[in-house]
Structure formats: structure tokens, C-alpha cells
VEXDREN-2710 file (C-alpha; in Angstrom, 1 decimal):
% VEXDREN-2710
k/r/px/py/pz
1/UNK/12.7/-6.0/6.7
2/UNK/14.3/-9.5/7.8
3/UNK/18.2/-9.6/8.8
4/UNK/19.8/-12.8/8.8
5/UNK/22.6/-11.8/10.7
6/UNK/25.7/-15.1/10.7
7/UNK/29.4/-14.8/12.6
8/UNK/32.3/-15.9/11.3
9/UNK/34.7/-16.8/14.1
10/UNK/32.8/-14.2/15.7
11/UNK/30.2/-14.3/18.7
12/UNK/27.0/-13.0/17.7
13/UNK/26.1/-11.6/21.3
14/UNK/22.6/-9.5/21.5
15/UNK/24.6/-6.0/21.8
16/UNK/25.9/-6.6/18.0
17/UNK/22.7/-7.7/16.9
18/UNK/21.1/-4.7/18.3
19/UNK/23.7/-2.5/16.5
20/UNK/23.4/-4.1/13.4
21/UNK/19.1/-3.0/13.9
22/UNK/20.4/0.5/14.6
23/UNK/22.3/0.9/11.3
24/UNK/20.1/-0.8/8.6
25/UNK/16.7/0.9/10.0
26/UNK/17.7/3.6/8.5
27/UNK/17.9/1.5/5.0
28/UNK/14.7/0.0/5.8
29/UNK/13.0/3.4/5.7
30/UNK/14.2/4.2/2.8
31/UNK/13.5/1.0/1.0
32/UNK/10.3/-0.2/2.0
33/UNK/10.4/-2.8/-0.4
34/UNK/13.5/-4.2/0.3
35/UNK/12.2/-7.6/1.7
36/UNK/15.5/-9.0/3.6
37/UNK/19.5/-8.9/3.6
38/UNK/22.4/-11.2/4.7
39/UNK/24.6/-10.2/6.9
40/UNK/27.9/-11.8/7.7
41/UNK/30.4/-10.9/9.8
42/UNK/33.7/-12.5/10.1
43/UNK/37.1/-11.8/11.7
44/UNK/40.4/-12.9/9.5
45/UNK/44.3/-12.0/10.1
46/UNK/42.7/-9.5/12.5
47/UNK/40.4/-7.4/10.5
48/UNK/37.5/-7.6/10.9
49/UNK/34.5/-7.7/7.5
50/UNK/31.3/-7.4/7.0
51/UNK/29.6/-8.5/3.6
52/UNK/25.9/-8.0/2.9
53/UNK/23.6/-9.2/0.4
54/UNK/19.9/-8.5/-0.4
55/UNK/17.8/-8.6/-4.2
56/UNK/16.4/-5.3/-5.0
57/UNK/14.2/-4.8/-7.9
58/UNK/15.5/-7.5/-9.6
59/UNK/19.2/-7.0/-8.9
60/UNK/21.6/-8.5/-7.0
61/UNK/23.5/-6.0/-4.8
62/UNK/26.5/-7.0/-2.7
63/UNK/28.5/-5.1/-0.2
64/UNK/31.9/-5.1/2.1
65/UNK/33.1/-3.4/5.2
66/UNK/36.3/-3.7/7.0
67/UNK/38.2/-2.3/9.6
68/UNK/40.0/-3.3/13.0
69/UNK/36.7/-2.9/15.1
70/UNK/33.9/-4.8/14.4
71/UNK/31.7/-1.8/14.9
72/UNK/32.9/0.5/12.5
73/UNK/33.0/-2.4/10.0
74/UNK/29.3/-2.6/10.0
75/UNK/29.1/0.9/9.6
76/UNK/31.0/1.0/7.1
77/UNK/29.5/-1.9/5.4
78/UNK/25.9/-0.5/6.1
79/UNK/27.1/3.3/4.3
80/UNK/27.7/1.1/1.2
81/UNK/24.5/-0.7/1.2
82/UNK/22.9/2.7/1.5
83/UNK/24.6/3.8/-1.1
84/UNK/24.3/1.3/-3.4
85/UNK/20.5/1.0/-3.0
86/UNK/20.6/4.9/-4.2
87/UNK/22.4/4.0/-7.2
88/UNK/20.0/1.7/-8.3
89/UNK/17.0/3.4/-7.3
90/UNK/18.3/6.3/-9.4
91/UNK/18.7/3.5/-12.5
92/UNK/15.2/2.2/-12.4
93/UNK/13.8/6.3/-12.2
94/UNK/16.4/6.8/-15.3
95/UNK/14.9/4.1/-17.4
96/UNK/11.2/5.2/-16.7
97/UNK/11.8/8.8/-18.9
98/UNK/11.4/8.9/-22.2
99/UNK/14.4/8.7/-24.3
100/UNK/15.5/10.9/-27.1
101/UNK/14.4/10.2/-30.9
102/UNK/16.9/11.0/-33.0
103/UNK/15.7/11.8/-36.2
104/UNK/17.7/12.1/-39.6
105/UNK/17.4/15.1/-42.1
106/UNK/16.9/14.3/-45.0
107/UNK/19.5/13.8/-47.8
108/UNK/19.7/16.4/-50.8
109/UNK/19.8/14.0/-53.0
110/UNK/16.4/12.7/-52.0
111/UNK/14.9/16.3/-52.0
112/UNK/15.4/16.9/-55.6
113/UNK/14.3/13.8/-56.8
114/UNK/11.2/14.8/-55.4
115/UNK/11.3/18.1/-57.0
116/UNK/9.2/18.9/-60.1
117/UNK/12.3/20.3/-62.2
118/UNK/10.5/21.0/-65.6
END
């Protein structure tokens, strides 16, 4: 899996791109066919956030982490990911079973026409 990893008023040193490895090879594990995300980290009024974007199976997925520490804001940001990536896995299962037929019973009126009354 391919991180583009972008700063914001923020210095992309070698220690946050490691970190940023760490968290998301746990999502590359569990997604092997998740081909790449975006991740952009960026530092406003003090907070730090960290938005990430990948296509999975034909969905655009979009998530956001903040907090005061740019660490935990990847974290964060990387938990959502994770979790969104289940959602939609469990979506794509979900449409593979076969759905209920509902079936109608048939109307009285119907039945006795068909009935041999004489």
C-alpha cells in the first residue's frame, strides 16, 4: 500500500513518517487491496488534524483526526479509517446474500372464482 503523506504548516520529519507506517500497517493487513491513501496533516489555531482519503471497492472513504498532539491525531485519524473500511467491507458481504422474496397470498376473491361452484 502507497502513503502519500503531505504537511500543512507542519514539518514532515522521518520520525512522523515512520509513525504514520506504524499505524496504517495494521490497515494494510487487513485490506490487501486497498491500493493507496492520502494523508494530510495540518496544524490550525493550535490543533492539530489529520484527514485521510483512499477508494475502496468503488467508494470514496474520507476520514478526520484531531487533537493537541500531532501524534494522537494520527491515531485517532487512523482508528477511523480502520473503522470505516469495516463498515464497508461488511456492506459489500451484505449485498452478496440472497435477499428475501416476499410473496403475496392469494386473494379470496381470486380463490373462488377458480372454484367449480355447481
Amino acid at each position: 500500500m502507497k502513503i502519500n503523506l503531505s504537511g500543512h504548516h507542519v514539518d514532515m520529519t522521518e520520525a512522523v513518517k515512520q509513525h504514520v507506517d506504524e499505524k496504517f500497517a495494521k490497515v494494510a493487513n487487513h485490506f490487501p487491496s486497498l491500493l493507496s491513501i492520502d494523508v494530510i496533516v495540518s496544524k490550525e489555531h493550535k490543533k492539530f488534524y489529520t484527514e485521510i482519503n483512499t477508494n475502496y471497492s468503488g467508494a470514496r472513504i474520507s476520514v478526520r483526526g484531531e487533537d493537541d498532539v500531532m501524534y494522537p491525531a494520527i491515531a485517532s485519524a487512523a482508528k477511523k479509517l480502520d473503522a470505516a473500511l469495516k463498515h464497508r467491507k461488511g456492506q459489500l458481504k451484505a449485498n452478496k446474500h440472497e435477499k428475501p422474496v416476499s410473496t403475496t397470498p392469494p386473494i379470496a376473491h381470486e380463490i373462488i372464482q377458480e372454484m367449480n361452484l355447481n
